[in-house]
C-alpha positions in Angstrom: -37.5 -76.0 -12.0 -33.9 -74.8 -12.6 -34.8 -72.6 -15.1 -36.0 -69.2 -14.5 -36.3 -65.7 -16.0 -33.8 -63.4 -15.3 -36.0 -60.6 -15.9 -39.6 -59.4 -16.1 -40.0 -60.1 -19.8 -43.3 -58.5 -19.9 -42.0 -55.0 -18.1 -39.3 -55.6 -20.8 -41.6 -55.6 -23.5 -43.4 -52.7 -22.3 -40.2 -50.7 -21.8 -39.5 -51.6 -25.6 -43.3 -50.4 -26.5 -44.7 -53.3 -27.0 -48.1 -53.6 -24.5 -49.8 -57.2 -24.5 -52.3 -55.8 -27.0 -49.7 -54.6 -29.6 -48.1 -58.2 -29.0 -51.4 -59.5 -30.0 -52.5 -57.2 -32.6 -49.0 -58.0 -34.5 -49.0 -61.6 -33.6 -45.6 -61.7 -32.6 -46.5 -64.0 -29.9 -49.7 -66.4 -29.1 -51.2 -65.2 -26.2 -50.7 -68.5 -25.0 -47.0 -68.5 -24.7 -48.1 -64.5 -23.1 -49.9 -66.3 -20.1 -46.6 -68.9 -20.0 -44.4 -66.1 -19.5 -46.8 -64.0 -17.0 -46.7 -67.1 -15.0 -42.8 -67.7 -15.1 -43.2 -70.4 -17.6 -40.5 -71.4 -20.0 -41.5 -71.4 -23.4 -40.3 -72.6 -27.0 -37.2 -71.7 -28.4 -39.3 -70.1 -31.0 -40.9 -67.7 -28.8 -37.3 -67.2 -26.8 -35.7 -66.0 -30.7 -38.6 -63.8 -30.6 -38.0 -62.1 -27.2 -34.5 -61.7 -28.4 -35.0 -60.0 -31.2 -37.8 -57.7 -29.9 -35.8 -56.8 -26.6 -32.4 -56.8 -29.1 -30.7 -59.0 -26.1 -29.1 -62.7 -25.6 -30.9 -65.8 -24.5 -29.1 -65.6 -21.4 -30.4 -62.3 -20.6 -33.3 -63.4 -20.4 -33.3 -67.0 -18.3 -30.9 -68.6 -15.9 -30.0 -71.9 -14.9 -30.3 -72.1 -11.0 -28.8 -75.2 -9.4 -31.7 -77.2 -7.2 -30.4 -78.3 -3.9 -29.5 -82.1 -3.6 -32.4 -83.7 -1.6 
């Protein structure tokens, strides 16, 4: 995929003081879209606004576009 995280959203997070649990426990994101993002997934736009706001940061701080080599 050419798409990738820049950073470790989830040390991010936790940096910010927001642990999985608190994540949960305020439903600011479905623990689905938690296990997309532990596992370098990309997820909604949705979700991505939500980062943003949390971790006060751009989308592009948070993923990159990496060019694929030509096969």
């Amino acid at each position: 995929m050419a798409l990738r995280y820049r950073i470790d959203v989830l040390a991010a997070l936790r940096e910010r003081g927001y642990s999985s649990t608190k994540i949960r426990e305020k439903k600011l994101i479905g623990q689905s879209y938690l296990q997309q993002i532990r596992h370098g997934e990309l997820v909604s736009w949705k979700t991505i606004d939500t980062l943003c706001r949390l971790l006060d940061c751009q989308p592009g701080d948070l993923i990159e576009y990496v060019k694929e080599p030509d096969t």
